[in-house]
Backbone as XML, in Angstrom:
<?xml version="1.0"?>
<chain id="A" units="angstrom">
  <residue number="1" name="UNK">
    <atom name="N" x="0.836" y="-1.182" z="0.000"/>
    <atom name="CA" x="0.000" y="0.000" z="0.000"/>
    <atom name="C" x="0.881" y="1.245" z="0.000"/>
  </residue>
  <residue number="2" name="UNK">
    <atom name="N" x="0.631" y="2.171" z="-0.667"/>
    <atom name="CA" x="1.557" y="3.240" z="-0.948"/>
    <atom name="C" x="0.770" y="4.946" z="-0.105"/>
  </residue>
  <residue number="3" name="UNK">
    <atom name="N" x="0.826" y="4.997" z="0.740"/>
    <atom name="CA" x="0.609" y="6.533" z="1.079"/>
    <atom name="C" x="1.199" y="7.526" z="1.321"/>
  </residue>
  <residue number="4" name="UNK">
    <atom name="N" x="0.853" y="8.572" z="0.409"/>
    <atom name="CA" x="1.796" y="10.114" z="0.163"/>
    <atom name="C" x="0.846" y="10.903" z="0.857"/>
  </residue>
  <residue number="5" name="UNK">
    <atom name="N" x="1.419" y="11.754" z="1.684"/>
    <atom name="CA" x="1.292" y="13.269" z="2.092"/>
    <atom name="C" x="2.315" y="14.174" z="2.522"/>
  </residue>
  <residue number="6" name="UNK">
    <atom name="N" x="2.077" y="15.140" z="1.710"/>
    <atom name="CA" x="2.528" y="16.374" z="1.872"/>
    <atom name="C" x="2.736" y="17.616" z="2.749"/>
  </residue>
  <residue number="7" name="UNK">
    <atom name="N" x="3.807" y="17.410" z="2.556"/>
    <atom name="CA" x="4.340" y="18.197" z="4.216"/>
    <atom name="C" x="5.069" y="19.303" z="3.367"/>
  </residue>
  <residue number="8" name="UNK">
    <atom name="N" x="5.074" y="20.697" z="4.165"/>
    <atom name="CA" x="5.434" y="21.982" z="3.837"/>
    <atom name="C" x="5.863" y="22.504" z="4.692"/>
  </residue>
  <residue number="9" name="UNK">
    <atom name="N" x="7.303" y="23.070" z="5.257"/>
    <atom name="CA" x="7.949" y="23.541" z="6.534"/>
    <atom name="C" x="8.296" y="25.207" z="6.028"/>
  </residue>
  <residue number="10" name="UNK">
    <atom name="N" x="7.640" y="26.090" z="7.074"/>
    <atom name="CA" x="8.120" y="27.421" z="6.804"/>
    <atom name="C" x="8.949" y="27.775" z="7.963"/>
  </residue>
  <residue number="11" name="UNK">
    <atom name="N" x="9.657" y="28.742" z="7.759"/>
    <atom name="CA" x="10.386" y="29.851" z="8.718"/>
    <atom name="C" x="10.046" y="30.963" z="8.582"/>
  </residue>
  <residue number="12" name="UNK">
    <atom name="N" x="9.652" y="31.769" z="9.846"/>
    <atom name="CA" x="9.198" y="32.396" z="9.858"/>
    <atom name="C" x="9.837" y="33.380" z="10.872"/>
  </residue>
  <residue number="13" name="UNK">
    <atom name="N" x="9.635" y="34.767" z="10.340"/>
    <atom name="CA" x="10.225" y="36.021" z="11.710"/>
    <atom name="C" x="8.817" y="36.659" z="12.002"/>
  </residue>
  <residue number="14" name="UNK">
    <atom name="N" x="8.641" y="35.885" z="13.502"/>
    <atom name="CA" x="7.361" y="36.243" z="14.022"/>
    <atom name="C" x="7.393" y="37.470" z="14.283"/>
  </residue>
  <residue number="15" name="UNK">
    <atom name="N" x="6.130" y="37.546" z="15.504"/>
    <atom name="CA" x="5.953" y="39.133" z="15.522"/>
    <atom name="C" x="6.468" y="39.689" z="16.968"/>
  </residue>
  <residue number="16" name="UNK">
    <atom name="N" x="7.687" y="38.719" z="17.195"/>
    <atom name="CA" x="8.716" y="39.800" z="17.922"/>
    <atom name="C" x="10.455" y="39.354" z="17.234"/>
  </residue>
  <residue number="17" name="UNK">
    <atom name="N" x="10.123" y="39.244" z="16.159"/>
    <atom name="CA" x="11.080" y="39.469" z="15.332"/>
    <atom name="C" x="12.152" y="38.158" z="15.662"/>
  </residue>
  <residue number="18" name="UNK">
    <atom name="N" x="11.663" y="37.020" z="15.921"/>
    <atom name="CA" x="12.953" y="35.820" z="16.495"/>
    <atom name="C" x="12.232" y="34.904" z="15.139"/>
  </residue>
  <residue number="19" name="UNK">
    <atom name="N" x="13.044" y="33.702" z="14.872"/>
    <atom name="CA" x="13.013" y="32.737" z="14.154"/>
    <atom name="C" x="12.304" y="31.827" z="14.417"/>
  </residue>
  <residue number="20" name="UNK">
    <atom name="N" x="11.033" y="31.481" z="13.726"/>
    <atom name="CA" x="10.081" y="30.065" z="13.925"/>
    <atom name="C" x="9.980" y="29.106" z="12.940"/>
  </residue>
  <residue number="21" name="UNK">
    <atom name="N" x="9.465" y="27.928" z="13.605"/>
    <atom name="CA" x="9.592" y="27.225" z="12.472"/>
    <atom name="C" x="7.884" y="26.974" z="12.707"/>
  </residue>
  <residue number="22" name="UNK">
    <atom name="N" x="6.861" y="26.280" z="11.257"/>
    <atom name="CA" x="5.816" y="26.246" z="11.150"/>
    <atom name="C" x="5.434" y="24.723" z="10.346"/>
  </residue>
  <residue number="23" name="UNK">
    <atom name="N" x="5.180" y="24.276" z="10.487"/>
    <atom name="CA" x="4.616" y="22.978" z="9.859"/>
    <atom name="C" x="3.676" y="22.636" z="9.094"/>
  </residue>
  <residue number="24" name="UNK">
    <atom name="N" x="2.922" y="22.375" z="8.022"/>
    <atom name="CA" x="1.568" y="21.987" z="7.449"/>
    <atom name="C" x="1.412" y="20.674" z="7.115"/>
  </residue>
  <residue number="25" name="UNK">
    <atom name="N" x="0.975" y="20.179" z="6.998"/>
    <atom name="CA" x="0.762" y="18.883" z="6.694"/>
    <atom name="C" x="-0.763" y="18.341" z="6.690"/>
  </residue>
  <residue number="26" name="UNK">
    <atom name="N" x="-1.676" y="18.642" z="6.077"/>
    <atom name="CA" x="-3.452" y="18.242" z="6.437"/>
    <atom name="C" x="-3.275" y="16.497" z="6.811"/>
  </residue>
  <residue number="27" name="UNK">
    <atom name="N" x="-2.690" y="15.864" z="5.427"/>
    <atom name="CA" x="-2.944" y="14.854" z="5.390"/>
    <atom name="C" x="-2.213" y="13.504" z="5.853"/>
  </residue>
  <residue number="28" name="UNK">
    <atom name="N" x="-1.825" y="14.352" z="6.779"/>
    <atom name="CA" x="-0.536" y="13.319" z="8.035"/>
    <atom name="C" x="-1.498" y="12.434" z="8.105"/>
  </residue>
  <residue number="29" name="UNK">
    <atom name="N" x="-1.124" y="11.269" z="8.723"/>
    <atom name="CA" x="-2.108" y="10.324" z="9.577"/>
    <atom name="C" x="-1.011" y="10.456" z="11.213"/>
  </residue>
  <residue number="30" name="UNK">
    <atom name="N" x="-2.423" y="10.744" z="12.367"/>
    <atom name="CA" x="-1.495" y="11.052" z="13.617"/>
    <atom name="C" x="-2.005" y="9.818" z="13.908"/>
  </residue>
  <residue number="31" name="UNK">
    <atom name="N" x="-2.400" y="8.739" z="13.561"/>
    <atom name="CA" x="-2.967" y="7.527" z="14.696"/>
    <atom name="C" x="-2.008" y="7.153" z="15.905"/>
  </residue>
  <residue number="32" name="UNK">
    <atom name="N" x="-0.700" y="7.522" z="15.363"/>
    <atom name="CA" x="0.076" y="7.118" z="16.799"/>
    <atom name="C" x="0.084" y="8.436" z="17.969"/>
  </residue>
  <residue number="33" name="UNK">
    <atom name="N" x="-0.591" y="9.190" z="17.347"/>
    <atom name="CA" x="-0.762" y="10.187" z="19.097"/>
    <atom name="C" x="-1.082" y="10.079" z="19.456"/>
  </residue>
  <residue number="34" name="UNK">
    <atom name="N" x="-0.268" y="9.840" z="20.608"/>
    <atom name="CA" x="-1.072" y="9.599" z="21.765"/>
    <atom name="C" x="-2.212" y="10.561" z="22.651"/>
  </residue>
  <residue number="35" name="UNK">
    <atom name="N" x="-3.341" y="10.486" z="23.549"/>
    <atom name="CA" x="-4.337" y="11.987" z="23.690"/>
    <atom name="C" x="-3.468" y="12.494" z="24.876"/>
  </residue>
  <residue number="36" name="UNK">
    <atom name="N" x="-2.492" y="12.406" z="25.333"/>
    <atom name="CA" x="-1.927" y="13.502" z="26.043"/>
    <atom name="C" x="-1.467" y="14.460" z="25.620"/>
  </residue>
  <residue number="37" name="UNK">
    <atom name="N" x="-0.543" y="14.576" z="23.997"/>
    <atom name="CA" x="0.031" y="14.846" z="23.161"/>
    <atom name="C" x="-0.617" y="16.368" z="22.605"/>
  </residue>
  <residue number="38" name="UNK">
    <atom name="N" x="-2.114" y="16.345" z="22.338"/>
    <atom name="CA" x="-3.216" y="16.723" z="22.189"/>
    <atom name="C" x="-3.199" y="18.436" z="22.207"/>
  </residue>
  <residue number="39" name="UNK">
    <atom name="N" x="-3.116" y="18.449" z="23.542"/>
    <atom name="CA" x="-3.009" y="19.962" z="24.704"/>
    <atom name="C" x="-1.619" y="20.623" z="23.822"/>
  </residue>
  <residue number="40" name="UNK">
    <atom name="N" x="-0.493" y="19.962" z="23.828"/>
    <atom name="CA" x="0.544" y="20.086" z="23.582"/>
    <atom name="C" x="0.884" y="20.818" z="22.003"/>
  </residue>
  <residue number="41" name="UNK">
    <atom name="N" x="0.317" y="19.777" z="21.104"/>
    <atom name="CA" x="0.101" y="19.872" z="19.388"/>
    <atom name="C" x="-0.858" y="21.039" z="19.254"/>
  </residue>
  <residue number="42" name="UNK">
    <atom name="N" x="-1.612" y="21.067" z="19.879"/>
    <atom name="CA" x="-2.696" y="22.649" z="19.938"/>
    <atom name="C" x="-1.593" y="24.011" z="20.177"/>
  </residue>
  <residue number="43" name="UNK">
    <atom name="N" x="-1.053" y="23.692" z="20.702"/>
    <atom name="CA" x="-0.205" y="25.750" z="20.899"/>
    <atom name="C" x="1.161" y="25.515" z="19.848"/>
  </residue>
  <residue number="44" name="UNK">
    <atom name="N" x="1.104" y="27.011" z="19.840"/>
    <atom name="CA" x="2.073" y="27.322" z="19.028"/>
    <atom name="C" x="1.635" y="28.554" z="17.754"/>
  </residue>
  <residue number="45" name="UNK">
    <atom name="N" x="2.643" y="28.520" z="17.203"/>
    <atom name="CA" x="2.440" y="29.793" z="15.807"/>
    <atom name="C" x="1.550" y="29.052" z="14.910"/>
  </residue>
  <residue number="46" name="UNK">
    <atom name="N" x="0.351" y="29.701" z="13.984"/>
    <atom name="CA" x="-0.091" y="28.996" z="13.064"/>
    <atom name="C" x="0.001" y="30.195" z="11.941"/>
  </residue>
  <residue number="47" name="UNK">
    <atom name="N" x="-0.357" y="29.687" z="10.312"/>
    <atom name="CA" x="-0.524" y="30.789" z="9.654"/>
    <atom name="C" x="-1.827" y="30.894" z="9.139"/>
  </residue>
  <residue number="48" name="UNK">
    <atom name="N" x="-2.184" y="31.912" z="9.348"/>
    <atom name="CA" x="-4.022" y="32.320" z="8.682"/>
    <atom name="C" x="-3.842" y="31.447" z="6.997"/>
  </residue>
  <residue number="49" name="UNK">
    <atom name="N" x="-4.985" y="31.241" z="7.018"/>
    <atom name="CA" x="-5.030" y="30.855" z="5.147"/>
    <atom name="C" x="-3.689" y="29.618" z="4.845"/>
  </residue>
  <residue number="50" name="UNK">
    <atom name="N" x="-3.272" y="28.835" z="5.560"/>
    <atom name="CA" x="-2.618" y="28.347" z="5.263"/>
    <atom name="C" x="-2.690" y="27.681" z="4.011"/>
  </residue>
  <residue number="51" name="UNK">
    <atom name="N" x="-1.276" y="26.953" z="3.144"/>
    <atom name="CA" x="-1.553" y="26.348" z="2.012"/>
    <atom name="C" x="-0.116" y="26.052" z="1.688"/>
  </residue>
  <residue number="52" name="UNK">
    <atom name="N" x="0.328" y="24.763" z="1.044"/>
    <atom name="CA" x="1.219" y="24.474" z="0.702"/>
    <atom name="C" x="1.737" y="25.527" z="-0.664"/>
  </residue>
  <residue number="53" name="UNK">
    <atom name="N" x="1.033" y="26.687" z="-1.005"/>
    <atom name="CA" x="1.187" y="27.448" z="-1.936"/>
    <atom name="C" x="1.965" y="28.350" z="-1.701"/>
  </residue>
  <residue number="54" name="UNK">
    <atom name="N" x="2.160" y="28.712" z="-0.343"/>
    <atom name="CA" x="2.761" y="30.147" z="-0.094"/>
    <atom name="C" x="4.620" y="30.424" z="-0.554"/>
  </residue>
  <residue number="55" name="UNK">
    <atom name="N" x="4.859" y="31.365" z="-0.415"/>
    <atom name="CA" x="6.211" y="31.679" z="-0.973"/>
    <atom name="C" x="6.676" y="32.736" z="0.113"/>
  </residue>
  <residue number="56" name="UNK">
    <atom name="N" x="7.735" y="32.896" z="-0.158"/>
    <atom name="CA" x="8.422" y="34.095" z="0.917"/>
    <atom name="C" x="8.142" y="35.280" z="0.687"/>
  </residue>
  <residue number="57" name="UNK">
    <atom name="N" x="6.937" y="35.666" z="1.619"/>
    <atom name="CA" x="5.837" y="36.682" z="1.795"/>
    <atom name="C" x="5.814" y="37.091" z="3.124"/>
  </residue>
  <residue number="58" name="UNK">
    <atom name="N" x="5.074" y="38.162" z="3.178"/>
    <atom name="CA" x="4.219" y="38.654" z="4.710"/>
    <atom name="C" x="3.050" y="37.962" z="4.728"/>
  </residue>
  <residue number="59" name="UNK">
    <atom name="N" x="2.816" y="37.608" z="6.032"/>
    <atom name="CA" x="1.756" y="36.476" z="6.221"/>
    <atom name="C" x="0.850" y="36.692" z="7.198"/>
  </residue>
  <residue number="60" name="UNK">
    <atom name="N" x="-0.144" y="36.574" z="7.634"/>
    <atom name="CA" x="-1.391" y="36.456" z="8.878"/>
    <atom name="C" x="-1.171" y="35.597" z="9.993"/>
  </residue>
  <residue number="61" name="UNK">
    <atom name="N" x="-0.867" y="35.903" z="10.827"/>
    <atom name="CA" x="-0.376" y="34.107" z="11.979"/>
    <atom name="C" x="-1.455" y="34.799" z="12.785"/>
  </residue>
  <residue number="62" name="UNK">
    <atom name="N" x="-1.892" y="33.457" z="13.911"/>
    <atom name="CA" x="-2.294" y="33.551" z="15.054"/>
    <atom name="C" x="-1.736" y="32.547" z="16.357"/>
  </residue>
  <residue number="63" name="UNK">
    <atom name="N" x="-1.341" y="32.755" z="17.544"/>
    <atom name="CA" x="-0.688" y="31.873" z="18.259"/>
    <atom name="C" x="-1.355" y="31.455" z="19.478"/>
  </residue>
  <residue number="64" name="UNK">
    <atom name="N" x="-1.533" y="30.156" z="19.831"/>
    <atom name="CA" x="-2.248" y="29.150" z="20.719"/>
    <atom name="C" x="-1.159" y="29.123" z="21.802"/>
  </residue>
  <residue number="65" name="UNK">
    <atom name="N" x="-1.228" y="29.604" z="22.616"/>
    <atom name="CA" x="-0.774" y="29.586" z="24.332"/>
    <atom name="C" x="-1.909" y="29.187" z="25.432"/>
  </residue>
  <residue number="66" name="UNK">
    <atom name="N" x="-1.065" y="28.134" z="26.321"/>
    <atom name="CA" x="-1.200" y="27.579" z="27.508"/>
    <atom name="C" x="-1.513" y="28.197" z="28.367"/>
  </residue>
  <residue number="67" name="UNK">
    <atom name="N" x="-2.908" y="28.661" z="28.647"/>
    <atom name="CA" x="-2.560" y="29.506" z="30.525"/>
    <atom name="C" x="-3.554" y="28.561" z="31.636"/>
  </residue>
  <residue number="68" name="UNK">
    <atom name="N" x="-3.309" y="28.727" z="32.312"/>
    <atom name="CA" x="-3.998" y="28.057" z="33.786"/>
    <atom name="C" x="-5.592" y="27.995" z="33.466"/>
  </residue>
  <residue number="69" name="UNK">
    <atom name="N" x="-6.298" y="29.101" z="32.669"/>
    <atom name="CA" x="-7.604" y="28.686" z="32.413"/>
    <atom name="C" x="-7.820" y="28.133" z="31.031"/>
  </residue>
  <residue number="70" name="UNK">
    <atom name="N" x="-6.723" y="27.424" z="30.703"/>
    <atom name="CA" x="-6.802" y="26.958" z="29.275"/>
    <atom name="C" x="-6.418" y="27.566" z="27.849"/>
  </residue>
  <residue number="71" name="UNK">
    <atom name="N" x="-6.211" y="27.223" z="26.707"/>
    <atom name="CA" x="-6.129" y="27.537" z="26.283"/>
    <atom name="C" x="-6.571" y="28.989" z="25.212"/>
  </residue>
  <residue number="72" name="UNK">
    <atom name="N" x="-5.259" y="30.158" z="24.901"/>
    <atom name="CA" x="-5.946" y="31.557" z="24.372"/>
    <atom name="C" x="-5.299" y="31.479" z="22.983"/>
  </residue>
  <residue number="73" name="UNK">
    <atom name="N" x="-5.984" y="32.282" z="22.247"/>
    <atom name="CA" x="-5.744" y="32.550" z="20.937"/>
    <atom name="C" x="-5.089" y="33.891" z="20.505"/>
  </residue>
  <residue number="74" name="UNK">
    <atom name="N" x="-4.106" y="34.426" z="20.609"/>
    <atom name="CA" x="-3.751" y="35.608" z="20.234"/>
    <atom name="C" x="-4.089" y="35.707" z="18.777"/>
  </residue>
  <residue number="75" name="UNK">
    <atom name="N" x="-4.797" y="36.694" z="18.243"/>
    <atom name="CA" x="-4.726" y="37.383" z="16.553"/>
    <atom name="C" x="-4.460" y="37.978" z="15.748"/>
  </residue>
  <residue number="76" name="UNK">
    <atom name="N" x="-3.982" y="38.031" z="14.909"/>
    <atom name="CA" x="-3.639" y="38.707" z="13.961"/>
    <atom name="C" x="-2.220" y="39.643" z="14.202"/>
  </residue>
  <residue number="77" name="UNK">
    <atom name="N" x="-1.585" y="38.470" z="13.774"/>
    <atom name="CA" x="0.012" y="38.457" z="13.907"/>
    <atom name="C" x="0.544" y="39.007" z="12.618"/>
  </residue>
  <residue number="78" name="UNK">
    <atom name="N" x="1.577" y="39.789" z="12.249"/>
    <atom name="CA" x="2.244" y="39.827" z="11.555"/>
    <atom name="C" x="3.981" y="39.065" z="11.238"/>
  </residue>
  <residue number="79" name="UNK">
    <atom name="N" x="3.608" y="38.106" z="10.487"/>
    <atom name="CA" x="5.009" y="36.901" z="10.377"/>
    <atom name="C" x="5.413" y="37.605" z="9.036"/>
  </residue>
  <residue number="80" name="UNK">
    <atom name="N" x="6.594" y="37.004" z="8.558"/>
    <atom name="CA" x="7.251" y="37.048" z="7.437"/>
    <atom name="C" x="7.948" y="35.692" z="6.888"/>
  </residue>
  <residue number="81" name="UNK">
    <atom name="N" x="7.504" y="35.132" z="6.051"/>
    <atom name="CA" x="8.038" y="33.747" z="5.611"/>
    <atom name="C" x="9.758" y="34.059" z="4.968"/>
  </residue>
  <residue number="82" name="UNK">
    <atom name="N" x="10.701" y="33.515" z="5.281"/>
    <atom name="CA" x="12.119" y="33.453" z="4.877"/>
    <atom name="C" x="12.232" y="32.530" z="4.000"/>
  </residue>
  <residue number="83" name="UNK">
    <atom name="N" x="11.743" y="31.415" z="4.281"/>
    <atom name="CA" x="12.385" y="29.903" z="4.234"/>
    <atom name="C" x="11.549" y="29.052" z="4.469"/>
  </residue>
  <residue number="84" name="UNK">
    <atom name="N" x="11.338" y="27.843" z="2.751"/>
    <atom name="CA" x="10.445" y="26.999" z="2.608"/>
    <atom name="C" x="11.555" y="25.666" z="2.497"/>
  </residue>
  <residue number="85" name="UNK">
    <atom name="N" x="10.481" y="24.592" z="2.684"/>
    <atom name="CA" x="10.306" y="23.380" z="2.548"/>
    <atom name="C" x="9.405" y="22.330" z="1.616"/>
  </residue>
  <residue number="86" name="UNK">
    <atom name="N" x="9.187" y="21.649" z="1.003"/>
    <atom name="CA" x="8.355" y="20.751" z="0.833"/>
    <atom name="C" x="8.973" y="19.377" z="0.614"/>
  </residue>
  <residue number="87" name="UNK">
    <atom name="N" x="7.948" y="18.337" z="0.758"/>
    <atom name="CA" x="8.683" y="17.274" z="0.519"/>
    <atom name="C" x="7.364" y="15.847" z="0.367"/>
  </residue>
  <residue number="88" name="UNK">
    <atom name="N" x="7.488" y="15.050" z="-0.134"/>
    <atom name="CA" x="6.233" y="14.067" z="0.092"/>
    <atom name="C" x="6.439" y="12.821" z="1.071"/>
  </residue>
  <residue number="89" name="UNK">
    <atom name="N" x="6.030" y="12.283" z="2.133"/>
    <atom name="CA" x="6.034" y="11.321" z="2.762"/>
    <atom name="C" x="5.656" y="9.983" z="2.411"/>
  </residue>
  <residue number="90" name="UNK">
    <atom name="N" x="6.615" y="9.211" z="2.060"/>
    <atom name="CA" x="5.822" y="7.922" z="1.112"/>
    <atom name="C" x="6.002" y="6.760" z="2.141"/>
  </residue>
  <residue number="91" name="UNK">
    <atom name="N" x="4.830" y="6.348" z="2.786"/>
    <atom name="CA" x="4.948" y="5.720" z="3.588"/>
    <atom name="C" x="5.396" y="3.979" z="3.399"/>
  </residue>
  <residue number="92" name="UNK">
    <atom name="N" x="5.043" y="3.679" z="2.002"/>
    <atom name="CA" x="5.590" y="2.391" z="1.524"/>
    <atom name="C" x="7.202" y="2.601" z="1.412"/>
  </residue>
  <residue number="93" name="UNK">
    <atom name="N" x="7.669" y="3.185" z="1.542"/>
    <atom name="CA" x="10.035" y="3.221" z="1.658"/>
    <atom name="C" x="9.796" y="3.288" z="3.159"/>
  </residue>
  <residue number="94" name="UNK">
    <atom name="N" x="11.461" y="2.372" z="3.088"/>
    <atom name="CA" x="11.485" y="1.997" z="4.352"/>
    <atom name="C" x="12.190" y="3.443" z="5.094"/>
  </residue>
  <residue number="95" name="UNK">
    <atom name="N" x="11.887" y="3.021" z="6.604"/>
    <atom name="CA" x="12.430" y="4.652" z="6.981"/>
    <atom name="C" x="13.693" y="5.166" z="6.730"/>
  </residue>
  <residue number="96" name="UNK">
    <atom name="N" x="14.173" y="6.332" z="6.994"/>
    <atom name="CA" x="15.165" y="6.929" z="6.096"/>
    <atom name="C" x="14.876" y="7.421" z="4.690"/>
  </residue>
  <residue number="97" name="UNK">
    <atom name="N" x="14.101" y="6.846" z="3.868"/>
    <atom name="CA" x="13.799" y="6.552" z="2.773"/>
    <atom name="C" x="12.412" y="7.620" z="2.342"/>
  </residue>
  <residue number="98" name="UNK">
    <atom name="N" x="11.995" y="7.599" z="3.502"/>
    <atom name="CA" x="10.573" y="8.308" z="2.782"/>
    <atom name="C" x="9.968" y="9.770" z="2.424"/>
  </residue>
  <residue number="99" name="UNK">
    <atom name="N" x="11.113" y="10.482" z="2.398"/>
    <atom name="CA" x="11.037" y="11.824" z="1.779"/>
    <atom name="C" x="11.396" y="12.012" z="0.741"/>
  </residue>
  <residue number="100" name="UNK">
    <atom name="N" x="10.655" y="11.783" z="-0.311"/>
    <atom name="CA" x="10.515" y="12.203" z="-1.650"/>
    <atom name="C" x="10.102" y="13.570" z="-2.185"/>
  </residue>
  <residue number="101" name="UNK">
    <atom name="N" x="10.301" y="13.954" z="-3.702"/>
    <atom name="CA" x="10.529" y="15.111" z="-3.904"/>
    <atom name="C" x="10.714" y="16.399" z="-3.261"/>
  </residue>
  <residue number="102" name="UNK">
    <atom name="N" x="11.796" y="16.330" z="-2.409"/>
    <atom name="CA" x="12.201" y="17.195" z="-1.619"/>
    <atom name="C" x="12.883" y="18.334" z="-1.874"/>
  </residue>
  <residue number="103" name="UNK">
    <atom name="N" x="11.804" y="19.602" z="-2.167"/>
    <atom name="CA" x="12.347" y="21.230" z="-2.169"/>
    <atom name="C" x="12.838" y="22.403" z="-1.673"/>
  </residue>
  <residue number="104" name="UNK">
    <atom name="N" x="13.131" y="22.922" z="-1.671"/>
    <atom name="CA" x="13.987" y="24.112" z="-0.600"/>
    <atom name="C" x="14.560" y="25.052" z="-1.061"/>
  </residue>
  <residue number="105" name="UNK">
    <atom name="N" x="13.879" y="25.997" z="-0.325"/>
    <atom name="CA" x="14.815" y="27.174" z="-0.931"/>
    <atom name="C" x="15.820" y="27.484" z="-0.215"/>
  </residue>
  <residue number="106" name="UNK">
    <atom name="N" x="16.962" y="28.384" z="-0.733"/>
    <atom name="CA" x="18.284" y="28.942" z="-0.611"/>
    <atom name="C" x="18.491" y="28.864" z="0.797"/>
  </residue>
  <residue number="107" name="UNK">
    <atom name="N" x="17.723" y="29.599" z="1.703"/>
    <atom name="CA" x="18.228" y="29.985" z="2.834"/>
    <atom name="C" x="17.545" y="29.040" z="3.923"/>
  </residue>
  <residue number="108" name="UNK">
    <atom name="N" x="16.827" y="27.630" z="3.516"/>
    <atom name="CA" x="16.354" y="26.719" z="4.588"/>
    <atom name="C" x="17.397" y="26.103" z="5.489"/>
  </residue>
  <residue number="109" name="UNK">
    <atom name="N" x="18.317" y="25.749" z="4.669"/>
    <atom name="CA" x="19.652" y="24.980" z="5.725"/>
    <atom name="C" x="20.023" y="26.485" z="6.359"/>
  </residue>
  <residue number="110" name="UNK">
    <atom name="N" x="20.390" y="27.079" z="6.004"/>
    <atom name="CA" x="21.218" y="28.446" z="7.034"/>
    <atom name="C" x="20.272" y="28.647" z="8.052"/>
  </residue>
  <residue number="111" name="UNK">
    <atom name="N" x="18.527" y="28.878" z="7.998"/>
    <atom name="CA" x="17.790" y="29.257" z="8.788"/>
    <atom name="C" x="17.753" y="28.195" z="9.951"/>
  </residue>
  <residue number="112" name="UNK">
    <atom name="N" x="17.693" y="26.498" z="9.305"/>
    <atom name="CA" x="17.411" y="24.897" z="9.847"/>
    <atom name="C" x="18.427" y="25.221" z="11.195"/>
  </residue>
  <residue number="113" name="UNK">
    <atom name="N" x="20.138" y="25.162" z="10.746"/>
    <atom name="CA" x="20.884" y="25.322" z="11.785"/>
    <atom name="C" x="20.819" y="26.021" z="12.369"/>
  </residue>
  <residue number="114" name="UNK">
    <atom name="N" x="20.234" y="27.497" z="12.270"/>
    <atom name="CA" x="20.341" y="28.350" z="13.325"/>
    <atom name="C" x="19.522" y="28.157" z="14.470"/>
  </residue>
  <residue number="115" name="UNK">
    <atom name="N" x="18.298" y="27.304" z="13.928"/>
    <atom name="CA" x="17.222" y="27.243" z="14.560"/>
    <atom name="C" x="17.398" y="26.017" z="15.777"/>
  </residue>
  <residue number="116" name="UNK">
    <atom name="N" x="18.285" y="25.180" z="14.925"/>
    <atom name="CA" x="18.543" y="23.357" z="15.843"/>
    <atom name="C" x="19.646" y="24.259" z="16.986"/>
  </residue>
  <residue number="117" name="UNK">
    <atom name="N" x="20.537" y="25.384" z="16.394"/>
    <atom name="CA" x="21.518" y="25.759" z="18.135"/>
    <atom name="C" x="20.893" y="26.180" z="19.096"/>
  </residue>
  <residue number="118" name="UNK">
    <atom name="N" x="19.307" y="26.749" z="18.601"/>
    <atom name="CA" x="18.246" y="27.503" z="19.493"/>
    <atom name="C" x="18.101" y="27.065" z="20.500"/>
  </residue>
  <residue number="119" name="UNK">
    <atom name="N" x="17.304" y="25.911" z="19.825"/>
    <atom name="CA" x="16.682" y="24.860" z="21.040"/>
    <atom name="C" x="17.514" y="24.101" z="22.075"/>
  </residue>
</chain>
């Protein structure tokens, strides 16, 4: 059985000007998350209108933070996309293997490392 989905990684200079990274993917399959995971996968940067279409633009974000009465939605963010990704997930190759047609622009590795000394 062969299943592809499409995954799209942006970088982004949020709206206090530091380096993010952003994820899309609709057609992941999460069956292995676990529901604790849940709370967790909910916060973070998102981009308005998302779409594996976008290009290195000014963009719409909104960001999902944790507080003691649950989860808030901050709106209408101003991001700036730097640095794309795409790539297809073929779940029939064995692992290692399963990122196919894999794109990128210029400045994804320079942005990637800066981002992996971050954390």
């Amino acid at each position: 059985m062969k299943t592809i989905a499409k995954h799209t990684g942006y970088f982004l200079i949020n709206e206090k000007g530091n380096l993010e990274m952003v994820t899309y993917s609709p057609d992941q399959n999460l069956s292995g998350q676990k529901a604790s995971d849940s709370y967790a996968l909910a916060q973070g940067l998102f981009i308005d209108e998302v779409s594996h279409d976008l290009w290195l633009t000014d963009v719409r974000c909104y960001r999902v933070v944790g507080t003691p009465s649950g989860l808030q939605t901050i709106k209408d963010l101003n991001c700036r996309i730097i640095a794309k990704r795409t790539f297809d997930w073929d779940m029939s190759k064995p692992m290692g293997e399963r990122q196919i047609n894999l794109k990128k622009s210029s400045k994804w590795d320079e942005c990637f490392t800066f981002y992996k000394n971050k954390k």
